[in-house]
Structure formats: C-alpha cells, structure tokens
N, C-alpha and C positions, 0 to 999 in steps of 0.2 A: 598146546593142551586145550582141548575141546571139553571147556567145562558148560553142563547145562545150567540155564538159569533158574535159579530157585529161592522165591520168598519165606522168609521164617521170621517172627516175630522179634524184634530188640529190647533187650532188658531196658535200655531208655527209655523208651515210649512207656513202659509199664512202673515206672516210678514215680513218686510224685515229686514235682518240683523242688522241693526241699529238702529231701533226702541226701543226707550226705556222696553216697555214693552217686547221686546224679548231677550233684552240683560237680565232684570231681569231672566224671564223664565227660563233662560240658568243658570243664579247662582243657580236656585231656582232647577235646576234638578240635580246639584253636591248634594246639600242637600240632595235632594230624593236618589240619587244612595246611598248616605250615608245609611240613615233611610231602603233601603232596600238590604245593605251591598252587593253591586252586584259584586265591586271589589273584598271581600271576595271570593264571590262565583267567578266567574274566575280567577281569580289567585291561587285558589286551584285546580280547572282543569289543569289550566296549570303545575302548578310542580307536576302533577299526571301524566300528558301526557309526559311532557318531565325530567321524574324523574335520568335517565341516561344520558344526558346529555340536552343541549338548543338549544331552537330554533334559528335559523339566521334572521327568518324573518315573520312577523306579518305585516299582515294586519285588521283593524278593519272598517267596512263597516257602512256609518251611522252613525261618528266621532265625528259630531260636531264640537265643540272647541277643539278638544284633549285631553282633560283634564281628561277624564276617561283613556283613555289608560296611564295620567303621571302616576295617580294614582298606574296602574298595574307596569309600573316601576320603581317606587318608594319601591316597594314591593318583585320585583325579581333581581333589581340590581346590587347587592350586589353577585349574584349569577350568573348573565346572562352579560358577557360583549358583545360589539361589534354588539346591536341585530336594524336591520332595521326594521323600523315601516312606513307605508304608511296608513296613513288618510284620508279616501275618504268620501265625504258628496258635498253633490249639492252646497252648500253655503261655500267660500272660509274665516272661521271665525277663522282660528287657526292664535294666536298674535305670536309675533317672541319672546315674553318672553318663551312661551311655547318651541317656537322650543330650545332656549337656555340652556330651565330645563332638555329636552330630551339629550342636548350634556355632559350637567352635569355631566350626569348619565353615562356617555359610549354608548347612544344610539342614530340614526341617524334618525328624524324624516322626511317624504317627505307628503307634502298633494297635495292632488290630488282632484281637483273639476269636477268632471262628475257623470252619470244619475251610479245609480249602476247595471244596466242590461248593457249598454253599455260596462261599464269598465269590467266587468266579461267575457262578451261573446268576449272580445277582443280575436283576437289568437295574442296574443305574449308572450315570452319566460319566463315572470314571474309564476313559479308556488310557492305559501308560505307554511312553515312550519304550518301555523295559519291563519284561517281569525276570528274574531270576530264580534260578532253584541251584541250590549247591545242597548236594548231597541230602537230596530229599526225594527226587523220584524214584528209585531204588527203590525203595518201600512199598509202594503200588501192584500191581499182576498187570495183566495186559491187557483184561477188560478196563479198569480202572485206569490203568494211565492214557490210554488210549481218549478216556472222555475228559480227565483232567487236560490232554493237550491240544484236545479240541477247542476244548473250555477257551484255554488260555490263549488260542488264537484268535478268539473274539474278542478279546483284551487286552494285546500288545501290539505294538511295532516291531519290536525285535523281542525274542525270546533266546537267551541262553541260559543254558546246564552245565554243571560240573558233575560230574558222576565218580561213581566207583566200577573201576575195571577192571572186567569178568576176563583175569587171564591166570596162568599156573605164577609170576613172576608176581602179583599183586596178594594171591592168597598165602605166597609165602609168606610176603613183607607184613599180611595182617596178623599173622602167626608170633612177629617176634616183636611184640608194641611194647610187649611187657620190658622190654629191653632201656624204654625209654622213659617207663614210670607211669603204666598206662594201667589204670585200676581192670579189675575183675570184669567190671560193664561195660569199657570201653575196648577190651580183648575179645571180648564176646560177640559185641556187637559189630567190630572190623570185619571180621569172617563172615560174618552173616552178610553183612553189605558187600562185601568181593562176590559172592557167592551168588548176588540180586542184581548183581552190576550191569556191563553193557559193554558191546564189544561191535565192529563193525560199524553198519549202520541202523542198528536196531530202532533206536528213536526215529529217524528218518522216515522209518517204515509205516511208524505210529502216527505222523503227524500229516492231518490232514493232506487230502490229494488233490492239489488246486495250483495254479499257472502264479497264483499273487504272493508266493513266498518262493526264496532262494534258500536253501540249507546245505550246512556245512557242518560236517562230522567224522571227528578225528581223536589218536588220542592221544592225550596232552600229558609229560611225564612219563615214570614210571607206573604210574598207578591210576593214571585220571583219565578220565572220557569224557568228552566235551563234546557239545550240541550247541550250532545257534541257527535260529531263521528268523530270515528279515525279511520282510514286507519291502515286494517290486516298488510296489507305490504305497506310499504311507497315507495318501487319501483316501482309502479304500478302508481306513479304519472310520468306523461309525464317528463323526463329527469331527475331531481334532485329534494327533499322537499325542497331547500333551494333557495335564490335568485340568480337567470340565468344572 
C-alpha cells in the first residue's frame, strides 16, 4: 500500500502537561514503545555501534518523561558505567524518581527544556557520542527535518531513530490500540504518527550528502523504522565524541 506522507497535528503536543488525559497518553506510549519493541531496536544499534568500547555521552531529543531512555539503560548498564545522558523535550516532565533510577544504574541523567532546533544550532562545546530520537521526527515536514538533521550531524557520532512506519499493516495496528486500553489521545495520535511515518529510505535522503557518515535503514518489527549514521571517523567531530 502506497500511502503518502502526511503531517497533522497531535492532541499530545496541544495539552498541557498535567492534564489527565496526557499524563495517560504518556503511560499509554511506554506501552506502545513496548508493543513496537523500539528499545529492542536501539539498544541493539547501540552495542553494534559501540561494540569496542562505550559511549560517555547520549543525548536523546524529544525525551519526554525519560522513561525510554531508563528503559535503554536498563539494558546496557551492566555494561556501560559512568554514561551522561541529557533529555531534551520542550515540556519540563521528567519526575526526580526517574533521575534517581538513572543514578541507580551508574548514570547521570540532565534534562534540558528548550525548542530542539535552538538547542542544536547552539555553538557550544558539547558534541555526544549519541543523540537519539524515538518517535519524534515524524512530527517535522521535510523542510524542517531536513535542517533538524543537519543540525544534529554537527552534533553527534552516531545518530539513531526509531520511527513510526508508513505502511497499510502499521495503520491497521494504530486503528486497534483502543483494544489494549489506549485513551482517546493516544488513538488519535497513533494514526496520525503512521500516517507522518517513514518507509524506504526516506531519512537517508534527508541527511546530509558527505563521504564522513555510513547509514543504515531498515525496518524493524511490525511497525517500526529505524535510521542510524555513524561517523567514518569520529575525529572529524569538532574537538572530542565525548562530553567537553
């Protein structure tokens, strides 16, 4: 099925943090990350990419609660000590249990609330090992994501995405959420994200046209598309991969 790609606004994005129905939303999309195993799929990037040793320093864009990224250390912990993580999303929603589960682990969680073009085109001295995006670029048009992933190549070593994928078998499965206890917002906004999703090698296309990154894109599951690019040489990132 040849569906075209189409941006529409999400009842999430237009709630305010506190409102019942977007705190559910917010549980209701841990579920979903589940059901579309997307931690699975980055954290298998990730000890692919850093199979000789760990990163220092992650950042994941479009954060949220944090709760996907515990998830991801939860998962490499055990293997990754001492690793900084910065959480950036417009809406300032990560609780101080979270930051606690992060210290738990060995790891140092910082959220950061600003516009994510702003905080990227920042010039200052951070450049990371990682930035992540789960289920945030979707949201974008192609002018915009186009300089968002510009952006973020002046900013990372390796860059991977988990996406929602634009196919007939994914807009079903967003159709029947309600099946699993998934509020009005998070029905709503499934379909809209199927619909914004990504298919092929769409990103691919987006991301800068230069010999100093290899990319790889595929899709992962039933439902998921996955993006990552890695820097040939990681000396080519402005002063050090890790955090300045």
């Amino acid at each position: 099925m040849n569906i075209p790609r189409r941006i529409e606004p999400e009842w999430l994005d237009e709630l305010p943090p506190g409102d019942p129905r977007a705190i559910k939303s917010r549980r209701d999309l841990r579920r979903i990350n589940a059901l579309m195993t997307n931690a699975t799929c980055v954290a298998r990037e990730l000890t692919r990419s850093f199979r000789h040793g760990s990163p220092r320093t992650i950042a994941e864009i479009g954060a949220g609660d944090g709760r996907f990224m515990l998830r991801l250390a939860e998962r490499t912990a055990t293997r990754w000590k001492d690793v900084h993580v910065v959480l950036l999303d417009r809406q300032d929603i990560v609780s101080a249990r979270t930051h606690e589960e992060f210290v738990s682990m060995g790891w140092q969680a910082e959220a950061v609330t600003a516009d994510v073009f702003e905080w990227l085109a920042q010039s200052a001295d951070r450049v990371f090992d990682v930035i992540i995006a789960n289920l945030f670029l979707h949201h974008f048009d192609t002018a915009r994501l186009t300089l968002l992933l510009s952006l973020a190549a002046q900013r990372a070593r390796t860059f991977i995405a988990c996406e929602p994928r634009r196919s007939g078998l994914a807009l079903v499965g967003s159709h029947l959420l309600g099946i699993v206890g998934c509020n009005d917002v998070s029905r709503h906004d499934a379909v809209v994200s199927v619909r914004a999703g990504f298919d092929g090698r769409e990103l691919s296309a987006l991301w800068p046209a230069t010999r100093a990154w290899t990319l790889r894109e595929r899709a992962h599951g039933l439902f998921s598309h996955c993006f990552v690019a890695s820097r040939v040489n990681s000396n080519r990132v402005a002063g050090h991969c890790g955090y300045l």
